[in-house]
C-alpha positions in Angstrom: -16.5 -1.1 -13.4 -13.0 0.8 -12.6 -11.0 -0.8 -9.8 -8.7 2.2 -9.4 -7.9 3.7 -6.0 -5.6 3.0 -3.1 -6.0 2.1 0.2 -3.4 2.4 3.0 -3.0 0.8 6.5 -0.6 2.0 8.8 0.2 1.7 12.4 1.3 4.4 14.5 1.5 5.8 17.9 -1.7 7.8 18.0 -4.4 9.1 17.0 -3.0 12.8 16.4 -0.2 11.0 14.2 -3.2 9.2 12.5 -4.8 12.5 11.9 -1.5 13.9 10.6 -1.4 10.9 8.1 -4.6 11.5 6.4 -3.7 15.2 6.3 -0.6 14.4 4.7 -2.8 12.2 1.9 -5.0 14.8 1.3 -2.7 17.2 0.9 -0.8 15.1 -1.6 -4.0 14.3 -3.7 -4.9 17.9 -3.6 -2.2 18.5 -5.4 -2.3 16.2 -7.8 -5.8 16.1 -8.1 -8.2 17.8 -6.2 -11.1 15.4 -7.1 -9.6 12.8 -6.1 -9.0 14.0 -2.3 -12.7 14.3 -2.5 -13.4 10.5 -2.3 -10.8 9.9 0.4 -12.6 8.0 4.0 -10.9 6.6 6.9 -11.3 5.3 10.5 -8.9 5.1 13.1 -9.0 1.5 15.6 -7.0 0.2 18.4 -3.7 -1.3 16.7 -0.4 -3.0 17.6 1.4 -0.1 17.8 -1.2 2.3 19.5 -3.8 2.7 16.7 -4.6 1.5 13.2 -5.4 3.9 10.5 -7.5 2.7 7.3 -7.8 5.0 4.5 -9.3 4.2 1.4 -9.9 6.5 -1.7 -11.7 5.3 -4.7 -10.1 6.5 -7.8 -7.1 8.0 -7.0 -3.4 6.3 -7.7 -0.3 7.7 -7.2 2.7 9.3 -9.1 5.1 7.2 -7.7 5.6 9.8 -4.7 4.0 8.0 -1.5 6.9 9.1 0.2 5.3 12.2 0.7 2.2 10.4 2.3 4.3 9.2 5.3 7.5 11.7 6.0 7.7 13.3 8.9 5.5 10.9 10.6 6.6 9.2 14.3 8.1 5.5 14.2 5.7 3.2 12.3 4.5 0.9 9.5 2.2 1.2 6.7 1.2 -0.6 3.5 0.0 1.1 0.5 -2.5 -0.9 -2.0 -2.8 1.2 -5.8 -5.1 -0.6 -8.2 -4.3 0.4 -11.5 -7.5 -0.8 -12.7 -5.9 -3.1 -16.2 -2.6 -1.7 -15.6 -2.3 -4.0 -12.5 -1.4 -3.4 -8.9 1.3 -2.4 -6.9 1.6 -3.3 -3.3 4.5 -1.4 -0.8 5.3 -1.4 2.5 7.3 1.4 4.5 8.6 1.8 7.7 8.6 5.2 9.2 10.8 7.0 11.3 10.0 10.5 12.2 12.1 11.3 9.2 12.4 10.2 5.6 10.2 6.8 5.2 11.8 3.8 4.5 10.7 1.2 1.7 11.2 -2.1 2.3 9.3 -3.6 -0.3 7.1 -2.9 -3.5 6.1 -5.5 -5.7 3.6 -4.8 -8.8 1.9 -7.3 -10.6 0.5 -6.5 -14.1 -2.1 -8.5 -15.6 -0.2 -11.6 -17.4 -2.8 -11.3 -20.4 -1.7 -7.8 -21.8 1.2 -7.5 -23.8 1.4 -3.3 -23.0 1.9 -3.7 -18.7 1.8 0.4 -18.8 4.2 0.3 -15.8 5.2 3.5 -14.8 8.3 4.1 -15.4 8.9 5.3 -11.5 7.4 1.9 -10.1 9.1 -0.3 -12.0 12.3 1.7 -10.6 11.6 1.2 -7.8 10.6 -2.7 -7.4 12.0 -3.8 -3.8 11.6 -7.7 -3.9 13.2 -10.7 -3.2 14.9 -12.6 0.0 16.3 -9.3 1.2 12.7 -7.6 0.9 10.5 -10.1 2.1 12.9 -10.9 5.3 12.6 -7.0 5.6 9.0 -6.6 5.7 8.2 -10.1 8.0 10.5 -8.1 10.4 8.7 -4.8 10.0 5.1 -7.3 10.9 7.0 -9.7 13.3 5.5 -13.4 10.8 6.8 -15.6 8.9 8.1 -14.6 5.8 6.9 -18.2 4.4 4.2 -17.1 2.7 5.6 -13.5 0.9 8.2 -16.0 -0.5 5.1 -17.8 -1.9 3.4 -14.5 -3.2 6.3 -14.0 -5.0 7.7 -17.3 -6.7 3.6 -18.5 -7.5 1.9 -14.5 -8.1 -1.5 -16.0 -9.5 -3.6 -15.7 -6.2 -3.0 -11.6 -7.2 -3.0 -11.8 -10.5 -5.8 -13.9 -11.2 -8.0 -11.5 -9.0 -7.1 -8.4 -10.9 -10.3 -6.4 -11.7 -12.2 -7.4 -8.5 -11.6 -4.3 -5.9 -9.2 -5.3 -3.1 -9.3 -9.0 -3.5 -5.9 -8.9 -5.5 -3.9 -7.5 -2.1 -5.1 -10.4 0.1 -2.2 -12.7 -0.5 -0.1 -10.0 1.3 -2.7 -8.5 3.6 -3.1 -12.1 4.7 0.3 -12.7 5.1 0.8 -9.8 7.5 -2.4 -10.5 9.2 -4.3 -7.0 8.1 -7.5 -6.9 6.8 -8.6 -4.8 3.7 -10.7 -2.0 5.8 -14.4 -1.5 5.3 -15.0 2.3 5.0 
């Protein structure tokens, strides 16, 4: 069974910027790859900042473009999950600001057993890690950044989940204390 797809969690302000989110993702997939908008479900909850939008779509990974899910959207925070399926997975986190998004961190982790990783050549570009990174995004979350450190010096709680859907992203989920939404 594939494990592709992403799943994103963000915090914002309201509902109508959660809306505008999921408009923004489905307009992005659309043009990519109008199948893959198709899959996309999501639900809207009470969150720290005003609400909590889950989206998940089965199948669907990314060009290394994301930015495009999240600018223009009010002050907030969001992680994106991509499962590459055996090309591994790549976890980031943004802050918005009404504007151009901001990365603060994107880590992927390929499965240690294939020689070939397939990273895409934008992703491994852009890798945000280390001290600088992790202090970044315990600020953007307001914890510890204790165990990120962790994720990154020991990855094998990711890695050695790879293939199962959305078990691989708990280490950081955890860390941030989100949850991996059921849609």
């Amino acid at each position: 069974m594939s494990t592709y797809g992403l799943v994103i969690i963000a915090d914002l302000s309201s509902e109508v910027d959660g809306e505008r989110l999921v408009d923004q993702v489905e307009r992005a997939l659309n043009d990519k790859d109008p199948s893959q908008a198709n899959n996309l479900d999501w639900r809207s909850d009470p969150g720290p900042l005003g609400v909590q939008v889950s989206i998940d779509v089965p199948g669907a990974v990314t060009d290394s473009n994301e930015e495009q899910f999240f600018t223009g959207l009010p002050a907030g925070r969001a992680v994106l999950c991509v499962d590459g399926d055996e090309y591994g997975v790549t976890f980031s986190a943004w802050r918005l600001t009404g504007t151009q998004p901001d990365l603060v961190y994107l880590s992927h982790l390929n499965d240690p057993d294939i020689d070939d990783d397939g990273t895409d050549a934008g992703v491994a570009g852009r890798i945000r890690t280390g001290g600088q990174a992790v202090t970044e995004l315990a600020n953007l979350y307001g914890v510890s950044d204790k165990p990120l450190l962790s994720i990154e010096k020991n990855p094998t709680a990711v890695t050695d989940n790879l293939g199962v859907i959305g078990t691989p992203f708990d280490p950081w989920l955890d860390a941030l204390n989100l949850q991996w939404p059921q849609l």
